[in-house]
N, C-alpha and C positions, 0 to 999 in steps of 0.2 A: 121318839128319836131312834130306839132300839127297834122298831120296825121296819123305820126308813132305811137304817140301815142294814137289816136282814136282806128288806127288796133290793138294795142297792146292790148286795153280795151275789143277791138272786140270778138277775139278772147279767152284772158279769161275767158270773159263770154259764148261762146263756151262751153269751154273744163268744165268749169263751170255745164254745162246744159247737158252734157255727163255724167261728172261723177256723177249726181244727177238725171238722169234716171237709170243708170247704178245701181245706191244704191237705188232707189225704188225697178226695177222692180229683185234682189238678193239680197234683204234681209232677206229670209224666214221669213216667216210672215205668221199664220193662215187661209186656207182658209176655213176650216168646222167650222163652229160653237159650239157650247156646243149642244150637240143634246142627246133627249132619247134612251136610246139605251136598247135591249131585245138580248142578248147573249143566245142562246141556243145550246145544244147536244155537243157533246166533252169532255174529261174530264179536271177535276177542280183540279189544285196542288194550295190550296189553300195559304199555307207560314205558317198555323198553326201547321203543323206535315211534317213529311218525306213523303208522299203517298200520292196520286190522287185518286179519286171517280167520278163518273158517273155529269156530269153538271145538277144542276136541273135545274140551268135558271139565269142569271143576270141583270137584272135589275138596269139601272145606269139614273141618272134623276138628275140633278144640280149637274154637275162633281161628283158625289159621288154613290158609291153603296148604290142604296136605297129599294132595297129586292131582296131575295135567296130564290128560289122554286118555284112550279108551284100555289102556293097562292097568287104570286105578281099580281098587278091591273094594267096589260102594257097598257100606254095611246095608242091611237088611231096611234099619230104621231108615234112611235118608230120606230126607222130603226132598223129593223131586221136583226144578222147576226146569222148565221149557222155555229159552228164550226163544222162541224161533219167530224170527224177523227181526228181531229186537239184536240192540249191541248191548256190549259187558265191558266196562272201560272202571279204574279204579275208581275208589273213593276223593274226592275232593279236599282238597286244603285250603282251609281262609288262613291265610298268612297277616293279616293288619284288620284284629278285631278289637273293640274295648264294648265286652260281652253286655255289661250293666247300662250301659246307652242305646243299646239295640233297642227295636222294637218290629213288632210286625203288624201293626194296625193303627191308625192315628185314631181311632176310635176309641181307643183303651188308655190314650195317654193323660187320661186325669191323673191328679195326684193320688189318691187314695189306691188306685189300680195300681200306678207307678210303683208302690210303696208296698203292697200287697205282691205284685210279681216278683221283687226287689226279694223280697223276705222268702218267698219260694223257689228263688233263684231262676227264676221268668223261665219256669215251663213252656211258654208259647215262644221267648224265643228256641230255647232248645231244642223243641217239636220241628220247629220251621227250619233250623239249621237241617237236621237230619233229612229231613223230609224235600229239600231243596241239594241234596249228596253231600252236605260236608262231613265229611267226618273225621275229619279235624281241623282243631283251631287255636290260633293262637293268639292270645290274647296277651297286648302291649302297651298295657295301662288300666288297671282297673283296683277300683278299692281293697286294699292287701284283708279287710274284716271278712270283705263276699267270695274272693277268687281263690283265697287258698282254699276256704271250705266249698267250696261247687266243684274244685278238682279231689278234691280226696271223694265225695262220694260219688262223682262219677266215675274216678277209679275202681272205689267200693261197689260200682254197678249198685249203690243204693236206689239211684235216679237216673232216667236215660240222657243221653246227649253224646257230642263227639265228643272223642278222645281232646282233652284239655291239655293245651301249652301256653305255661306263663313265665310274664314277666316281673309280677305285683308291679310296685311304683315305676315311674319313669325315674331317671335322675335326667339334671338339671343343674345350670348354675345357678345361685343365688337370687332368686327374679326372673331367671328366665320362662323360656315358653316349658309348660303353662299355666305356670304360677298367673291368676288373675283371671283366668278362665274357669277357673275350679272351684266349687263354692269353701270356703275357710275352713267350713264343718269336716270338708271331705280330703282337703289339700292333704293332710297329712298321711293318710291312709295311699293316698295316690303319687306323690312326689315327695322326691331326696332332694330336697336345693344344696347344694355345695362344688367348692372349687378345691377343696382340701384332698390332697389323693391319700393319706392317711385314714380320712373319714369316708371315702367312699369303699375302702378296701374291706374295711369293718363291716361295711352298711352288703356289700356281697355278698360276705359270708355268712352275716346274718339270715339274707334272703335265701341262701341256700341250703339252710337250715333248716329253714323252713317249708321248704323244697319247689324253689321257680327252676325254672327250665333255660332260663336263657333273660338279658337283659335288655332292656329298652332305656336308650338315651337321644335326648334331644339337644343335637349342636348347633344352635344356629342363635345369632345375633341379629336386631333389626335394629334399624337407624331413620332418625327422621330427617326432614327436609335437609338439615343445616348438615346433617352427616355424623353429629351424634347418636352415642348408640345408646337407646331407649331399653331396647331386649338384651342382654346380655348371654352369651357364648361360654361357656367352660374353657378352662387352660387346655392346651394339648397333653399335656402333663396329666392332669386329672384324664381327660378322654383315654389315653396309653394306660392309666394304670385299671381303670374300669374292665377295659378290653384283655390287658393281659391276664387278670385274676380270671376272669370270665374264661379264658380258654384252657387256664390250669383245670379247670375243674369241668371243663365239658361242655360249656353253656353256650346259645348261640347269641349273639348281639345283634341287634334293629338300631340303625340310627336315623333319626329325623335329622337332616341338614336343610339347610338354607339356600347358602351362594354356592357358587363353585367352588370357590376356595376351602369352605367348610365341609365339603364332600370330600373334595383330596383328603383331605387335614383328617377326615372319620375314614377313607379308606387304607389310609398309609398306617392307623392305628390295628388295622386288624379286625376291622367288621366284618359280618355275615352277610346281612341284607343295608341295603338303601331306601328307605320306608319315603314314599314320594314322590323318589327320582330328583331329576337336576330339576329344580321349580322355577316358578315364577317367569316362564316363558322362554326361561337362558336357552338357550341352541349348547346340547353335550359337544365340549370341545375334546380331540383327538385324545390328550394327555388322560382327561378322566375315562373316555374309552376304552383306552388302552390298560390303565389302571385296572380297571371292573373287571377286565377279561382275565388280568394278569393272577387276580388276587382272587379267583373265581368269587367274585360276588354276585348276589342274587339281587335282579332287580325289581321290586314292588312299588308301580306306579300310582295306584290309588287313581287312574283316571276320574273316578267319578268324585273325588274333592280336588283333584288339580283337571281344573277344563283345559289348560293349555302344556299337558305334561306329554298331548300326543303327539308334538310335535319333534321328539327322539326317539320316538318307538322303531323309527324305518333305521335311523344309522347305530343303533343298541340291535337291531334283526342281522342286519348286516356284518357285525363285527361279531357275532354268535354268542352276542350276551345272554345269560341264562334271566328269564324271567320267573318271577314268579307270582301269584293274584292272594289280593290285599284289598280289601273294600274301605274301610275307616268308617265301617257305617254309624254314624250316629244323623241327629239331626232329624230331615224329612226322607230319608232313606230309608227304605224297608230290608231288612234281613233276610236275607236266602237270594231274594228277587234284587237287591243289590250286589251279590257276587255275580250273578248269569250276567246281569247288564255291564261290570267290568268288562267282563269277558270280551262281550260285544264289541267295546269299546275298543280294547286293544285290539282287534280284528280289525275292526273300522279304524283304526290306525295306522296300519301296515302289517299287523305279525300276521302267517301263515294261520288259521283254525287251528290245525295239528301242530303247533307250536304253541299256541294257548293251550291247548284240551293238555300236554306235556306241563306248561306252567301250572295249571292246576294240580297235578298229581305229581308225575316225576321228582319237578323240582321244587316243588312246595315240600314236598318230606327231607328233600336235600336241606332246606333250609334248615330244617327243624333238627338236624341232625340225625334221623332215624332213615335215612335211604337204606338200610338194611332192613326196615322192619313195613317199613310203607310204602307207598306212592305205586308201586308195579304190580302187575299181578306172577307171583310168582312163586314158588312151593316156599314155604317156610315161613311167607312171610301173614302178617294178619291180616282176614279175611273183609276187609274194609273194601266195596266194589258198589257197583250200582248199575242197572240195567236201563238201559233209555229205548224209546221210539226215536229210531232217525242214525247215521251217521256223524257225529258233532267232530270226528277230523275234518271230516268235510265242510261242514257248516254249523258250527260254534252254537250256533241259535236252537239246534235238536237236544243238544245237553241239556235242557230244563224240562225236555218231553223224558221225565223220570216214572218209572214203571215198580220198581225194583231197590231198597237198600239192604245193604247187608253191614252190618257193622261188628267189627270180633265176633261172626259168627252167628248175629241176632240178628233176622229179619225183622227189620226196623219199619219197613213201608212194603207194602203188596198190591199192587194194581193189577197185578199178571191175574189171578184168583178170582 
């Protein structure tokens, strides 16, 4: 017995020391340093306007651009690269991620892999993020156990990936969406069900304590044949006081809505973004147009989980709604390779390219609330960019011919070399 049990320890400790070489040596993790870096020739889609100009020169030096033109003072050390041919257009924003549903291979989605990436904070998606220009992301809904700690050490630069913005849990009314979608093990880690604006106020501050960035709620009521309602909605009441704390303190807000009615109802509260759009095929009527523009909200369609969401994209271009891109990838959806095809999609709907390639950057950082520190290329701000083959104001579809990331200053991806 005392043997079987030695070998049993033996052995443990084994499997032990496999699976903790195996989680050092795939865990993506930084190999370049924060390095000076001198960007020259190619042109500059800088994220301030629609149109590209001739590169005077970039200069990035403590993760941040820190001078534009041929006046900058390049230290000695700078690793020089050469776009030439090539564009320089910012870093990319996924605005509607839930990070721990990603994946990037259908190959890998056993459970045991599932389970194993899960605990390593899915390296491969992280890898694919960057490697596909995001770099940043906002994640609005994922397990509060996994997501606070995948942001702190990719703050810690312990491990690579974009720059991390969260929501932890969604809230919810009592039952609502999407209590029932979520396994029981995980609901609570992931949803606040209540309608008590007392307990959601608590449940804020708590999360901000803990340090999310901004909040995610889902308003929307479903009903069946006879017109009762199945799904249940939060009070307006609860929705106001979610949103009002959320703005004392900085935070941005995502709301999932439903009907039209329920969209009013979340943008008259003081929302940021509209995660979705006006769904399930309604035609946006003038009032909630007018609303959007009025209350500068950002709009994230998620075309590739609403197939019938494009048919507002022409009168939201029109009325110079700001958009912004949002994939929802979960599912059979692949990560990285599902933001570019958003992209697509809103094009193939009516928006101008350079009005996408602007939702990706510009106003995706607007949403996040950091338009000071992202989305532009611009002195001061961090040095998050990406270098493509191709024109993508012009034609949307060149933005995944990616050559070049730079992220706070780390050359994350090198093709040019």
């Amino acid at each position: 017995m005392l043997k079987f049990i030695k070998y049993s320890l033996g052995f443990g400790v084994l499997i032990a020391v496999i699976f903790m070489l195996a989680y050092n040596s795939n865990l993506y993790v930084w190999e370049e340093p924060k390095n000076n870096i001198w960007i020259t020739e190619g042109k500059l889609f800088d994220g301030k306007a629609k149109t590209a100009y001739k590169n005077p020169g970039i200069l990035i030096m403590d993760g941040k651009i820190a001078c534009l033109g041929a006046s900058c003072e390049v230290p000695e050390d700078a690793t020089l690269i050469k776009a030439t041919g090539k564009s320089i257009v910012p870093g990319l924003v996924e605005l509607h991620g839930h990070f721990f549903a990603s994946r990037t291979d259908a190959n890998e989605q056993n459970m045991p892999s599932m389970i194993w990436n899960s605990m390593r904070f899915q390296p491969n998606v992280r890898r694919k993020l960057v490697e596909s220009g995001i770099t940043s992301y906002r994640s609005v809904g994922d397990p509060s156990s996994g997501i606070f700690d995948l942001k702190k050490q990719i703050s810690e630069q312990s491990i690579a990936g974009p720059r991390m913005f969260i929501s932890g849990p969604i809230f919810t009314a009592p039952g609502g969406h999407p209590v029932g979608r979520v396994p029981g093990w995980m609901a609570d880690q992931m949803i606040v069900q209540s309608d008590d604006p007392e307990y959601v106020k608590k449940q804020v501050l708590e999360l901000l304590a803990q340090g999310i960035d901004g909040i995610k709620i889902v308003h929307q009521a479903s009903t069946n044949e006879k017109g009762e309602i199945v799904v249940p909605a939060m009070s307006i009441d609860t929705l106001k006081t979610i949103t009002s704390e959320a703005h004392k303190h900085g935070l941005w807000v995502a709301v999932h809505t439903g009907s039209p009615k329920e969209t009013v109802e979340a943008i008259k509260s003081g929302i940021t973004t509209i995660e979705h759009g006006v769904r399930h095929g309604n035609y946006i009527s003038p009032e909630i147009l007018q609303l959007i523009v009025d209350h500068n909200i950002i709009y994230v369609p998620t075309l590739g989980r609403e197939p019938k969401g494009h048919i507002n994209i022409p009168a939201l271009h029109l009325a110079n709604v700001k958009f912004g891109v949002g994939t929802d990838t979960q599912g059979n959806m692949i990560v990285g390779e599902s933001y570019h095809n958003e992209l697509l999609r809103m094009v193939e709907a009516g928006l101008p390219d350079s009005d996408a390639l602007l939702a990706a950057t510009k106003n995706g950082a607007e949403a996040l609330g950091k338009k000071e520190q992202l989305g532009t290329i611009e002195v001061g701000k961090f040095a998050d960019l990406i270098v493509v083959s191709g024109e993508p104001w012009q034609d949307i579809r060149e933005l995944k011919n990616i050559e070049l990331v730079v992220l706070a200053g780390r050359i994350a991806l090198d093709k040019l070399n």
